[in-house]
Steps between C-alpha positions, in 0.01 A plus 500: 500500500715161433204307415341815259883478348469151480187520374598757181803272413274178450247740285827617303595132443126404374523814245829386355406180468166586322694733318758255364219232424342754264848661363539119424199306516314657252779446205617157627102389451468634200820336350392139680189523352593522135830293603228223619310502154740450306664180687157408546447464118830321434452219762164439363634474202859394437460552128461895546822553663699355200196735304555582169911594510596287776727304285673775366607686881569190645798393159608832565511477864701155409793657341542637841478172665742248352873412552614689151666840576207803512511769197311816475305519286414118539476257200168475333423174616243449207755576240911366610750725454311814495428788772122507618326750331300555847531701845614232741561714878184340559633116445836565655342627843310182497781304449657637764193452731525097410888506518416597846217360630501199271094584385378404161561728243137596468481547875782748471323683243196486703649674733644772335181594390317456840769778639423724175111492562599551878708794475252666230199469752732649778616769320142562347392570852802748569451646192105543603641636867728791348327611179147469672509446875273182440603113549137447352648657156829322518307199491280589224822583315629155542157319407492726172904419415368164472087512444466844315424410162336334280148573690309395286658163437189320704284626208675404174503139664058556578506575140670174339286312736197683369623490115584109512374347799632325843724276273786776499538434869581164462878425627725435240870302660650569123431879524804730567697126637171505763680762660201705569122414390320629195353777684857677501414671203138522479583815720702639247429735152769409257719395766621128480756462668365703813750806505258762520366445872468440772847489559425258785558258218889539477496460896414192481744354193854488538662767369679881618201678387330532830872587716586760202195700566504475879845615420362757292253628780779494814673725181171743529561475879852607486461782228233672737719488821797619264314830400324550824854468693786547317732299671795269342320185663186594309691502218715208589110256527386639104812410382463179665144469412579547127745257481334193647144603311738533193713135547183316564303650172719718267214569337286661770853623680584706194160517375353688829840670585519670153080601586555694851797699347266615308276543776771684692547742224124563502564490883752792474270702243221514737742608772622746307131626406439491868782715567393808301437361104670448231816756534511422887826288545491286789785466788800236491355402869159444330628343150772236643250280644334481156805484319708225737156273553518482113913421474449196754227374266757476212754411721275183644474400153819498415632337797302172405631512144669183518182345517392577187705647253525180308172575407613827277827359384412148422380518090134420447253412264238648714418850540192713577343696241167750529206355535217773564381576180394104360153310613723335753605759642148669512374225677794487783420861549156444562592194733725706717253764474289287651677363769614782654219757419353500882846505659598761304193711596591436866856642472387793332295568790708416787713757312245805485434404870853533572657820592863715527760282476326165511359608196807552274615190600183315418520711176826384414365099516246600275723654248721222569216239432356627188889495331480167558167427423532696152815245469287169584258660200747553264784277526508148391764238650539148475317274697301830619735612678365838501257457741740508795419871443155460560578320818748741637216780419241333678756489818513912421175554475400303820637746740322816390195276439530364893414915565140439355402369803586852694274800565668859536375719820393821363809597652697343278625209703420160436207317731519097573505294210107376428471130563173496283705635196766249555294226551279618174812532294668138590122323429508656162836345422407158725282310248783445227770420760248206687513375129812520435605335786227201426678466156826416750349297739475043503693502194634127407743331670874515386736220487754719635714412853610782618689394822821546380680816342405388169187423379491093424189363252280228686447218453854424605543191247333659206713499158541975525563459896802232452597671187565798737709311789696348184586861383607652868694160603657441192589756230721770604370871646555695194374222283304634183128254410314535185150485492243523237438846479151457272321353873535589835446258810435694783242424802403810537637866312608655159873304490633202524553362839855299434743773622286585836471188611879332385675832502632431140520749211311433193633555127189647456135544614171519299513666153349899575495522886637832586841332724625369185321743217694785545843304361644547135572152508158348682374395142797331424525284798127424499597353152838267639295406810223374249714292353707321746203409696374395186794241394590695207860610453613876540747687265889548565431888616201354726757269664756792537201730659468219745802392584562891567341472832775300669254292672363180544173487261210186529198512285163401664225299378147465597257257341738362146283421236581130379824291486652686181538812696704277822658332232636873341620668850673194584673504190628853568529504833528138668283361772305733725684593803161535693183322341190456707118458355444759228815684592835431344802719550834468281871691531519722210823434268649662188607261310 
């Protein structure tokens, strides 16, 4: 009897600890795996983790960083003297993460992301486990978050080769700041800049994209415990949930939260219907989950308010207008269209599959998702900003579409997931995401160091790298540099690189890009900076405008053109106070 009681304990043991490997195992591998990739890509190739926005996350992440005191919300470090017309949760967590650890800024950004894609691909798996008793369809959901659109990228790129030969695969280190390779958007269909899938993409650049929408889905994750349970804690996690998905992206936060009230009201309708039709009135006990799931939604929103209302009260010259009916906006519509036409075919038949109360809730996604995907068609914002509600769709529209996978009993219950579906389904979306990554992969090399919290340029003795050192050693923390705002030097991205890598603030940057566009007075400064870079005097009222920012101002040079422009800066301003190579650099003075 001992040794048969003996016996049963051990066999208990094995069970719980094959039971724990698989409550755990499964998630943890799917998270690694996609947690892998992505570092995989960026020690390949350095140049992809400062991507195509590096250089903007990391000056924000700066302001967090130096010895001057911290203000929310930050300067603009690309235009002195002005709040950033930007989300910045994002930057400051970084900071924090290099504050502590002492990592380069990228690193820390790195990271951040790495625990977004982590938590998405473990919560895609519990999501899979409650709404469909299937790890195999929480893992599809995860692959289609970031694979499932765009299919038929792989076949728009066949037909440029086709149309004008092999040369179009030729590797181009000017295109997009060699960032990614050529065939980046031979996948696409009127899609440039790559924001129409697969969302992979924004996994592997640095920016709050990719933790926003894993926010978004632990959101989903919340919301369905909320209505199935009822409990304050429920409630408690969606307010939670909102708030982070809403302080990393304000955008999608708002954007997405705003879509599943509306869901929840269609929720609520269909309970009602359920109940008895249209007169039947539903209980308190059955409405407050409804009701409450929706209140924490608002509330999470505006709880992280101070992360971005700057962005409504701030005046600017931007703002979004309708963009549907114009050839432009024909031809986004047919771009999203395309993108998302198989995924959305997928959702709509997990959905049919689905039944009782699994199916309201995948219902309400779907309502949710076509709000915002009637928004993304519609709506124009600057710098596209509208298609954050294409990506927070796509998140929606991945659970139901994870379903596909299922067959009913003729009971009505659901049978094991089909691994022959699943496996189908992720080869269909596989060819465009092997290409996409290609376009990401032995990229050049970057004369970036990045063992130290800020990024330094290499070589160490070249005229930009000392020019840097100068400008953290010498010139005071709140220091103010003009630049020429009619070029940009940069070794990679769409800004200047000054402020990341000296954590100085610039008068302004390029003429048009969106961090300094949406100013009254962007024009205007574009104009002064013209001219003192230029040697040629500025106004009385130009003086006063910049003698208004209380701050030590120099004016940077790169490459003067002949002796009679020296000859005109000295005259104004004296002798450089730093002068190396092609770069000169004077003190600013108003007389």
């Amino acid at each position: 009897m001992a040794v048969t009681h003996v016996g049963l304990l051990e066999q208990s043991r094995v069970r719980g600890r094959e039971s724990l490997l698989r409550a755990w195992g499964i998630p943890l591998g799917a998270a690694a795996f996609w947690m892998l990739l992505i570092w995989a890509v960026h020690r390949n190739s350095p140049r992809t983790l400062v991507s195509f926005h590096g250089f903007i996350h990391s000056a924000i992440a700066g302001q967090f960083l130096g010895s001057r005191p911290i203000a929310f919300p930050p300067e603009n470090p690309f235009f002195a003297g002005q709040p950033l017309p930007y989300y910045w949760f994002f930057q400051f967590l970084a900071a924090q993460i290099t504050r502590l650890l002492g990592w380069n800024i990228f690193y820390s950004l790195e990271a951040i992301i790495l625990l977004g894609t982590g938590i998405l691909m473990v919560v895609a798996v519990g999501l899979g486990r409650r709404l469909f008793r299937s790890d195999l369809a929480g893992i599809l959901l995860g692959y289609l978050v970031v694979a499932g659109t765009n299919p038929f990228g792989f076949l728009f790129a066949i037909r440029e080769v086709v149309r004008h030969g092999r040369q179009v695969l030729n590797d181009d280190p000017n295109y997009l700041w060699g960032v990614v390779h050529p065939l980046y958007s031979l996948i696409r269909y009127q899609d440039f800049g790559g924001l129409y899938g697969p969302l992979l993409n924004f996994f592997l650049n640095v920016t709050a994209r990719p933790v926003s929408l894993a926010g978004l889905l632990v959101l989903i994750f919340c919301l369905e415990w909320a209505l199935r349970d009822g409990k304050p804690r429920a409630w408690a996690a969606v307010a939670v949930a909102s708030a982070l998905t809403t302080a990393f992206s304000p955008i999608v936060g708002i954007a997405a939260g705003g879509a599943l009230l509306a869901g929840l009201a269609g929720y609520w309708l269909w309970e009602r219907l359920a109940s008895g039709g249209p007169r039947a009135t539903l209980s308190i006990r059955g409405t407050k989950p409804i009701i409450v799931a929706g209140l924490a939604i608002v509330i999470g929103i505006l709880v992280a308010s101070p992360t971005y209302y700057h962005l409504f009260l701030n005046p600017s010259d931007s703002e979004m207008s309708l963009g549907l009916f114009s050839r432009a906006g024909m031809r986004h519509l047919i771009t999203s269209a395309l993108s998302l036409s198989l995924l959305g075919l997928l959702a709509w038949l997990g959905f049919v599959r689905a039944l009782g109360e699994r199916r309201r809730f995948l219902g309400m996604l779907l309502v949710a998702a076509a709000l915002l995907l009637a928004s993304d068609a519609v709506i124009v914002m600057p710098s596209a900003n509208q298609s954050n509600f294409f990506h927070a769709a796509v998140v929606l529209l991945a659970v139901p579409a994870a379903g596909s996978i299922l067959r009913r009993m003729p009971g009505g219950e659901y049978a094991t997931a089909s691994p022959r579906r699943a496996v189908a389904i992720a080869a269909v979306f596989l060819p465009t995401v092997a290409v996409l990554l290609a376009a990401y992969w032995n990229r050049p090399p970057l004369p970036a160091d990045f063992a130290h919290p800020r990024l330094a340029r290499l070589p160490q003795d070249s005229d930009l790298a000392l020019l840097y050192r100068w400008a953290q050693d010498e010139t005071a923390t709140d220091a103010v540099f003009v630049l020429d705002p009619r070029s940009r030097i940069a070794m990679a991205g769409n800004i200047a690189e000054f402020p990341a890598l000296t954590g100085r603030t610039l008068f302004t940057a390029e003429s048009g890009h969106y961090m300094v566009v949406a100013s009254s007075e962007a024009k205007m400064r574009a104009e002064i900076a013209v001219r003192l870079i230029s040697g040629e005097p500025i106004d009385s009222s130009e003086q006063r405008y910049l003698a208004s920012l209380a701050r030590p101002v120099y004016l940077v040079v790169y490459k003067p053109e002949g002796d009679s422009w020296l000859g005109r800066m000295q005259t104004l301003y004296g002798s450089p106070v730093f002068q190396k190579g092609d770069v000169s650099v004077f003190a600013w003075r108003t007389s």
